[in-house]
N, CA, C and O atoms as a Maestro MAE file, in Angstrom:
{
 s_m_m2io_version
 :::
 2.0.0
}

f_m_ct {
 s_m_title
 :::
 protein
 m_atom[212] {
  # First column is atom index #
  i_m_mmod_type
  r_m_x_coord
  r_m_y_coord
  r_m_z_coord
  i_m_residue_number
  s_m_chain_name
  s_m_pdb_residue_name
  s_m_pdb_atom_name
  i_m_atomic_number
  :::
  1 25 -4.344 4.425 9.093 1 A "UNK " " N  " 7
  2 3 -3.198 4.138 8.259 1 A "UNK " " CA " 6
  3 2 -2.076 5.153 8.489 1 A "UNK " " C  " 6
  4 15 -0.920 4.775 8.295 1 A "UNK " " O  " 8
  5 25 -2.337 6.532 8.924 2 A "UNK " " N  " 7
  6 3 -1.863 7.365 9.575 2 A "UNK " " CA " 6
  7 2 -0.469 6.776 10.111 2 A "UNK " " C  " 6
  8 15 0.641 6.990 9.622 2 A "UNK " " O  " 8
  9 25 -0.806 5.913 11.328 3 A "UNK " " N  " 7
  10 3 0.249 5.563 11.912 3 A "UNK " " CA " 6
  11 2 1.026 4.683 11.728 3 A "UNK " " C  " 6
  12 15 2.064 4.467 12.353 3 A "UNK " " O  " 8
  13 25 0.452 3.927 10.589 4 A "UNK " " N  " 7
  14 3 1.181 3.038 9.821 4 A "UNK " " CA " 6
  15 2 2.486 3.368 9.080 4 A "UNK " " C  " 6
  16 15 3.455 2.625 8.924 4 A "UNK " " O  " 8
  17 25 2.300 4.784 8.602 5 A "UNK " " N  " 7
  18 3 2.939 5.070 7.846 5 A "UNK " " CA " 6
  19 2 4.249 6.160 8.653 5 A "UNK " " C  " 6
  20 15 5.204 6.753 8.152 5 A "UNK " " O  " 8
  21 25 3.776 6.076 10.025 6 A "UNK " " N  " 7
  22 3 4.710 7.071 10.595 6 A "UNK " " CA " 6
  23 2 5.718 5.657 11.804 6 A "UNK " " C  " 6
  24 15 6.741 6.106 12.321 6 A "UNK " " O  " 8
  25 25 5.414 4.347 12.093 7 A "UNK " " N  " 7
  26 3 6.295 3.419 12.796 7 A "UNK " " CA " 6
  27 2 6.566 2.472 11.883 7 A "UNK " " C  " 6
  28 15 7.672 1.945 11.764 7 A "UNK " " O  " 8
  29 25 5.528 2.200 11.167 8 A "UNK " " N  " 7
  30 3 6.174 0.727 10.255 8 A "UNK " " CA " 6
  31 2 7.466 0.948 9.478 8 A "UNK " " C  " 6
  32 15 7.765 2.105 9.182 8 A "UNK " " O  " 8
  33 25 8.229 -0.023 9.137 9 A "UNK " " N  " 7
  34 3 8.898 -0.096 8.229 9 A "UNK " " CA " 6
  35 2 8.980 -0.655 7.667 9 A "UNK " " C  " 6
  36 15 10.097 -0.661 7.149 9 A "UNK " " O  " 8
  37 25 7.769 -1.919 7.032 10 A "UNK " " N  " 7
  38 3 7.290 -2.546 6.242 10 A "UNK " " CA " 6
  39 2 5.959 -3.098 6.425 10 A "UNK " " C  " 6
  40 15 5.561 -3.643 7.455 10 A "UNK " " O  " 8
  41 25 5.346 -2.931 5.432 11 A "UNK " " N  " 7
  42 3 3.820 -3.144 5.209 11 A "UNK " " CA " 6
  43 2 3.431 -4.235 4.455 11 A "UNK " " C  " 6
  44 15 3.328 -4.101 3.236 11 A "UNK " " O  " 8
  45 25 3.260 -5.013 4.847 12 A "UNK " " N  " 7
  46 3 2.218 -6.209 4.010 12 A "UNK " " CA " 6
  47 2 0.684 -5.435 3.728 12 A "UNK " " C  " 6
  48 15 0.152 -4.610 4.472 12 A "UNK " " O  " 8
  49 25 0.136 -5.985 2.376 13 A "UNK " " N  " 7
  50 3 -0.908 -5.689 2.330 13 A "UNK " " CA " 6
  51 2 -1.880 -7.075 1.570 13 A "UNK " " C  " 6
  52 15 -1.515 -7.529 0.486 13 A "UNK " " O  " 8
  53 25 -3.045 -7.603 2.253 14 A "UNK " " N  " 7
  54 3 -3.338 -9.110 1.790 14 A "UNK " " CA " 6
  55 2 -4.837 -8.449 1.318 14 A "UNK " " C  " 6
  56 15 -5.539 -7.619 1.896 14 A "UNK " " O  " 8
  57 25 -5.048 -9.218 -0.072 15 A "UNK " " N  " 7
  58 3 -6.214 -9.115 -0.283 15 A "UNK " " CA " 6
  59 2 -6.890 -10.819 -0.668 15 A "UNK " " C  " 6
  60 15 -6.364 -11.742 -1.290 15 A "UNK " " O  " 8
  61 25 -8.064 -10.731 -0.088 16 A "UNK " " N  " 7
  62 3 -8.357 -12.140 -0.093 16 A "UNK " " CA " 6
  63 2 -7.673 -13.280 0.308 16 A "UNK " " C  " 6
  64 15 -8.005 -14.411 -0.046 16 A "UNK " " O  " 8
  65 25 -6.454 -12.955 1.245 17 A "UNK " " N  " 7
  66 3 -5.922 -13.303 2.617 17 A "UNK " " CA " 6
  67 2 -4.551 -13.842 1.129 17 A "UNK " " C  " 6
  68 15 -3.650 -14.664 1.300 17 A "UNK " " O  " 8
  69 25 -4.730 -13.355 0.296 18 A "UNK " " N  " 7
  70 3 -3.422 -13.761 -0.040 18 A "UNK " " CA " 6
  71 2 -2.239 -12.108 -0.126 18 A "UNK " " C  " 6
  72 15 -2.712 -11.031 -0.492 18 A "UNK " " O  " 8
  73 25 -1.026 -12.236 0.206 19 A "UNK " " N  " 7
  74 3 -0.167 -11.378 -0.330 19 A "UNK " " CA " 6
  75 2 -0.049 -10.735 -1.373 19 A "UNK " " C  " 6
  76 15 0.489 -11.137 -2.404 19 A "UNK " " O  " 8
  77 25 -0.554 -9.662 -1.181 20 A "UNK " " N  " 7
  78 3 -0.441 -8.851 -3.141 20 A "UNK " " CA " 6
  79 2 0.481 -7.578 -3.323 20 A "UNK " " C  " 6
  80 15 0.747 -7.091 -4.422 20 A "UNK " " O  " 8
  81 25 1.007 -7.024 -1.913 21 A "UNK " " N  " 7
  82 3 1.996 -5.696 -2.289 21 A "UNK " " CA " 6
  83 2 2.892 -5.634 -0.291 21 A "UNK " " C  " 6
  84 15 2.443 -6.089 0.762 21 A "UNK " " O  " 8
  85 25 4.088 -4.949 -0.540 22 A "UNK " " N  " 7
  86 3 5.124 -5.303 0.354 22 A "UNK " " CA " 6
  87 2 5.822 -4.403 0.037 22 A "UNK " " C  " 6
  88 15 6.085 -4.249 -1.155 22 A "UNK " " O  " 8
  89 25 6.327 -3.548 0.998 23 A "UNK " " N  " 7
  90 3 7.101 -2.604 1.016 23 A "UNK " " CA " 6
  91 2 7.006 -1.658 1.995 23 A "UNK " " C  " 6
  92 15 6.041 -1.595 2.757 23 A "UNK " " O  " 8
  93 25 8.542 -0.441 2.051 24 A "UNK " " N  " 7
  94 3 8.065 0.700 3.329 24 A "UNK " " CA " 6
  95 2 7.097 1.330 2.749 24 A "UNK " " C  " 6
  96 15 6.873 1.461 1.546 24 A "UNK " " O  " 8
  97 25 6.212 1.933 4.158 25 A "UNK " " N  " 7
  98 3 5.565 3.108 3.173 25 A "UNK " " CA " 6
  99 2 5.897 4.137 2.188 25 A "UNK " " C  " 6
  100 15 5.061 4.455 1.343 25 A "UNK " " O  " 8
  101 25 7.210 4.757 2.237 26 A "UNK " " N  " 7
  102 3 7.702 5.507 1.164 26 A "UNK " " CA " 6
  103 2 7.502 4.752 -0.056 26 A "UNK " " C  " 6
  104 15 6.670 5.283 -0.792 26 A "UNK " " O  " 8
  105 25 8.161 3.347 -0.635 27 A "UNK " " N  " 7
  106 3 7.993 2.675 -1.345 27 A "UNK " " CA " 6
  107 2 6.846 2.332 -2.392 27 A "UNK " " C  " 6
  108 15 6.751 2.292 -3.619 27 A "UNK " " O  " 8
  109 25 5.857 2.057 -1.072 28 A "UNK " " N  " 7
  110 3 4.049 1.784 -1.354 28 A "UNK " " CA " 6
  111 2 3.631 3.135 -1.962 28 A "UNK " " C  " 6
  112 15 2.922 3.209 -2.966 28 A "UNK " " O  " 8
  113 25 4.170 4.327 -1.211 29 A "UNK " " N  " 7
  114 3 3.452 5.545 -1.581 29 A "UNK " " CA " 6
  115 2 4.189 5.794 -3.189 29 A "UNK " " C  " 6
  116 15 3.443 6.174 -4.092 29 A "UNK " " O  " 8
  117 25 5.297 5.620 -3.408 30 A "UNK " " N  " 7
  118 3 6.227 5.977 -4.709 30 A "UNK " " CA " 6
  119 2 5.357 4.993 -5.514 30 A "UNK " " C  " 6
  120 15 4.449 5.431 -6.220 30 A "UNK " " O  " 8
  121 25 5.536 4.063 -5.451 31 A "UNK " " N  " 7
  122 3 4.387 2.992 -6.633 31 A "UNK " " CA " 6
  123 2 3.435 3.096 -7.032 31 A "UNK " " C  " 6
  124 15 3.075 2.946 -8.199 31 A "UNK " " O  " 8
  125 25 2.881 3.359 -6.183 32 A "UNK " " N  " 7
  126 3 1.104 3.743 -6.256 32 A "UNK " " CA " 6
  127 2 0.782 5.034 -6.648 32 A "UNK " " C  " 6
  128 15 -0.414 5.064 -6.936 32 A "UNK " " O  " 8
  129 25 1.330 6.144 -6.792 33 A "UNK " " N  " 7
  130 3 1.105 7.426 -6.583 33 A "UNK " " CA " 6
  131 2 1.091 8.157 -6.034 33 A "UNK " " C  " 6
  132 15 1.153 9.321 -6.430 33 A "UNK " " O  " 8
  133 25 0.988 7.725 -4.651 34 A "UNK " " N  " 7
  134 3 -0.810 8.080 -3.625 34 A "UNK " " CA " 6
  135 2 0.130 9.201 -2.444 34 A "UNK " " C  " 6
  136 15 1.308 9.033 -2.129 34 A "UNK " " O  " 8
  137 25 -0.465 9.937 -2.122 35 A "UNK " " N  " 7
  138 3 -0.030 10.552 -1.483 35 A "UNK " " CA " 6
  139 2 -0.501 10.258 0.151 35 A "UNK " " C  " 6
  140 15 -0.128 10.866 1.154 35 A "UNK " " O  " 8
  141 25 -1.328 9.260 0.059 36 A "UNK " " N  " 7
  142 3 -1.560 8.504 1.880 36 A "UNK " " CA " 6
  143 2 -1.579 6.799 1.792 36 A "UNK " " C  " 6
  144 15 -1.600 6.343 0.649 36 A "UNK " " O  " 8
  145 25 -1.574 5.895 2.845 37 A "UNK " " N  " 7
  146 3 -1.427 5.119 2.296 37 A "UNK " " CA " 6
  147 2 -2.383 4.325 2.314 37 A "UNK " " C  " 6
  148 15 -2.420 3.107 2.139 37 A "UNK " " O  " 8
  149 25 -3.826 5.697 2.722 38 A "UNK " " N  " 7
  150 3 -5.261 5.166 2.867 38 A "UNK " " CA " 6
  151 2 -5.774 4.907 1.323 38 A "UNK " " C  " 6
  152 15 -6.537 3.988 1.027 38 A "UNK " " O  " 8
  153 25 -5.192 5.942 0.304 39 A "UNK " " N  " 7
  154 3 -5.181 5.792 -1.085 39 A "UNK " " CA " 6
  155 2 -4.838 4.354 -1.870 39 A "UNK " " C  " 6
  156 15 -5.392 3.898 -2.870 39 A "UNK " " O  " 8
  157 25 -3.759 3.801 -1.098 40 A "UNK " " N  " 7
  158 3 -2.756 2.679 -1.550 40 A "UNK " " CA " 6
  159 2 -3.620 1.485 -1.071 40 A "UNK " " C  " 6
  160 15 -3.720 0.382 -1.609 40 A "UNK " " O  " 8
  161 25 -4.201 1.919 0.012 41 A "UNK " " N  " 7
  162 3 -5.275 0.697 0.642 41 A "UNK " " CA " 6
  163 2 -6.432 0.397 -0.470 41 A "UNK " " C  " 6
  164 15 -6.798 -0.621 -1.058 41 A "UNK " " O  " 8
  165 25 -6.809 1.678 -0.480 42 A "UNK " " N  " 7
  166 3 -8.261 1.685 -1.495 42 A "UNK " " CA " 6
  167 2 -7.851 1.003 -2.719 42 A "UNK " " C  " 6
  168 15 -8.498 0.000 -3.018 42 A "UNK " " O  " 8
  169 25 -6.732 1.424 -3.607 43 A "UNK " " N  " 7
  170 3 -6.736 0.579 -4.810 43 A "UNK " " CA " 6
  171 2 -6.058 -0.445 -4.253 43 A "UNK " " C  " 6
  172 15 -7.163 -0.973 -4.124 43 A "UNK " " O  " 8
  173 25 -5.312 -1.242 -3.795 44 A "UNK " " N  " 7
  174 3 -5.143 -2.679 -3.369 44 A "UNK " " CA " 6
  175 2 -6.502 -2.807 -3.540 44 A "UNK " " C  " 6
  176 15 -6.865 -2.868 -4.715 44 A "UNK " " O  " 8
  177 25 -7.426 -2.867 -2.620 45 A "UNK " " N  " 7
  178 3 -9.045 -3.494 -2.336 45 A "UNK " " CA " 6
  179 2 -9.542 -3.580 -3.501 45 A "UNK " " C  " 6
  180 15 -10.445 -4.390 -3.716 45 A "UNK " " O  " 8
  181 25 -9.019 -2.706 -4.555 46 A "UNK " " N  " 7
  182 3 -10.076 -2.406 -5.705 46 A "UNK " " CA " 6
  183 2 -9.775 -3.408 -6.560 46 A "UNK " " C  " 6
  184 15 -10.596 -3.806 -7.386 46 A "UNK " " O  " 8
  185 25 -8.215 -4.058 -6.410 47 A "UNK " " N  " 7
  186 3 -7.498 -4.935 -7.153 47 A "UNK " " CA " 6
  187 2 -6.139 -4.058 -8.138 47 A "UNK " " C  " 6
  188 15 -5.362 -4.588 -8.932 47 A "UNK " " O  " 8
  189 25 -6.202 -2.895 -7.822 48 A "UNK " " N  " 7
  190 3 -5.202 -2.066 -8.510 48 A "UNK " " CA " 6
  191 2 -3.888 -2.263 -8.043 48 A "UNK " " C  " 6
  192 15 -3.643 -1.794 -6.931 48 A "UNK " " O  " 8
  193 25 -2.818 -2.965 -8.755 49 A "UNK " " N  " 7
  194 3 -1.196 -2.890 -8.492 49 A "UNK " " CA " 6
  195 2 -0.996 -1.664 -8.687 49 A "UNK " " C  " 6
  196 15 -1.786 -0.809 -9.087 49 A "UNK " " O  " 8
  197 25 0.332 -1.560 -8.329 50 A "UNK " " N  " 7
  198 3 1.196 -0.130 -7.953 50 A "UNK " " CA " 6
  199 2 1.582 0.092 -9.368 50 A "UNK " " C  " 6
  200 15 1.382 1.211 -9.838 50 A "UNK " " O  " 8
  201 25 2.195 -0.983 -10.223 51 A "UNK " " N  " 7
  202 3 2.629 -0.821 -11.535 51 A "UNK " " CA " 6
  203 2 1.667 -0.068 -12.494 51 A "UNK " " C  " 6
  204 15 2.151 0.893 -13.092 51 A "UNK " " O  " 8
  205 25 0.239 -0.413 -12.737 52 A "UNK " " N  " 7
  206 3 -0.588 0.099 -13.215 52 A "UNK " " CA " 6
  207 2 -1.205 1.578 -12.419 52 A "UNK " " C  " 6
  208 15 -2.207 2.183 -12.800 52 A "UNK " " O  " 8
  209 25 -0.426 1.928 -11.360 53 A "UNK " " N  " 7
  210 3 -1.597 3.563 -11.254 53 A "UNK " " CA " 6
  211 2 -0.637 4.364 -11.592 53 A "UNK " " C  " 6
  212 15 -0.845 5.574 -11.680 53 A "UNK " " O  " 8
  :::
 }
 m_bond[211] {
  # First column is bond index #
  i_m_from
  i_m_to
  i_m_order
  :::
  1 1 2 1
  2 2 3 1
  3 3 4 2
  4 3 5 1
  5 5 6 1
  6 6 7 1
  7 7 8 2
  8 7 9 1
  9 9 10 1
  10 10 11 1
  11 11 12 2
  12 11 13 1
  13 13 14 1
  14 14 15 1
  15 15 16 2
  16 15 17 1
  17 17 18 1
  18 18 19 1
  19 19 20 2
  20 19 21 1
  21 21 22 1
  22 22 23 1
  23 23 24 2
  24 23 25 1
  25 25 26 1
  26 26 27 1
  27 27 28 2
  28 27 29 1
  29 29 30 1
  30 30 31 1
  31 31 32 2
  32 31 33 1
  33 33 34 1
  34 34 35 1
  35 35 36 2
  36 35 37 1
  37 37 38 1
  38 38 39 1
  39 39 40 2
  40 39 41 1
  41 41 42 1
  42 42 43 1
  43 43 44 2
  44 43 45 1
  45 45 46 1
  46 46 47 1
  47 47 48 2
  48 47 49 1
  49 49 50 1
  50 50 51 1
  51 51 52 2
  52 51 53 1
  53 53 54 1
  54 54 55 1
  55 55 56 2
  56 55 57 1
  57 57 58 1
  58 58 59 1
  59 59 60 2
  60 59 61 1
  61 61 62 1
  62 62 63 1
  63 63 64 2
  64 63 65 1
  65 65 66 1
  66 66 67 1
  67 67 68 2
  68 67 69 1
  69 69 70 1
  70 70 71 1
  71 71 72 2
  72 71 73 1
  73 73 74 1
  74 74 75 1
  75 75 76 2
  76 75 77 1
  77 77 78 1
  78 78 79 1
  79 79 80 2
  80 79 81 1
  81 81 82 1
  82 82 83 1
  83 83 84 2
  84 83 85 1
  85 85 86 1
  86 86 87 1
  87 87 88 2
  88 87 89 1
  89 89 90 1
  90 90 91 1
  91 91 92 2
  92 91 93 1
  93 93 94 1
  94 94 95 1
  95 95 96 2
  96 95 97 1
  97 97 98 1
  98 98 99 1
  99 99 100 2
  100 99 101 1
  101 101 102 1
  102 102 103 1
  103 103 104 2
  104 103 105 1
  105 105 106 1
  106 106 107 1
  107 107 108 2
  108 107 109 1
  109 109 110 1
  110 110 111 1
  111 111 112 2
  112 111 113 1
  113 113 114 1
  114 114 115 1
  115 115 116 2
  116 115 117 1
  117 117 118 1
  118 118 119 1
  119 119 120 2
  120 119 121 1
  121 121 122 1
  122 122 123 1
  123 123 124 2
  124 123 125 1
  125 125 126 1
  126 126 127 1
  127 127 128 2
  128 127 129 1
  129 129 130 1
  130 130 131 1
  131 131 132 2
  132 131 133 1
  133 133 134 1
  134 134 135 1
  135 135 136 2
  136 135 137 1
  137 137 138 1
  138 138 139 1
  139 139 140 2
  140 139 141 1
  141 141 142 1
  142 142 143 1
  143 143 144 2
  144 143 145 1
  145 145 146 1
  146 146 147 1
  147 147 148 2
  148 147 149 1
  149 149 150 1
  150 150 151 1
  151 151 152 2
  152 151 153 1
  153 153 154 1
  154 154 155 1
  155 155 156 2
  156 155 157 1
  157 157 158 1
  158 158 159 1
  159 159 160 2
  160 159 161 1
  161 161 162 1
  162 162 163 1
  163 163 164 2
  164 163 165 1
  165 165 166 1
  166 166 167 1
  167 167 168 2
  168 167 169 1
  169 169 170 1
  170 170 171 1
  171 171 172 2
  172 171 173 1
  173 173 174 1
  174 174 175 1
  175 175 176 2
  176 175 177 1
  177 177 178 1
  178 178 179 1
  179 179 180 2
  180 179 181 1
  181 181 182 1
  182 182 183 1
  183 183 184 2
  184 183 185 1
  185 185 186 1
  186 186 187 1
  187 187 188 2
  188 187 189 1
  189 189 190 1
  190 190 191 1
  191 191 192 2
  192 191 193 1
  193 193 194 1
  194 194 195 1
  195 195 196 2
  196 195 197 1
  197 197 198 1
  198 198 199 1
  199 199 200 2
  200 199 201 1
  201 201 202 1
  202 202 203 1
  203 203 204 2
  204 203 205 1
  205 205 206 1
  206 206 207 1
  207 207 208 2
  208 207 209 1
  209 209 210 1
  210 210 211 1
  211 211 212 2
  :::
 }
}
């Protein structure tokens, strides 16, 4: 995710092949908390929105 976060400039993230969060990584990381965006991965999976962490 590393490098995700150092070329992308926008991230889809699908859980259960549907669309659940969208944004740059700065964005993803500001929402979520998270200070990687291996963090931001883990709660997506867990079912955690950005609004709630």
């Amino acid at each position: 995710m590393r490098e995700v976060e150092l070329i992308c400039d926008d991230v889809l993230l699908l859980r259960r092949g549907k669309l659940v969060e969208r944004g740059s990584p700065v964005d993803l990381l500001k929402r979520f908390g998270r200070k990687t965006l291996d963090d931001v991965f883990l709660d997506v999976a867990r079912g955690q929105n950005g609004e709630a962490a």
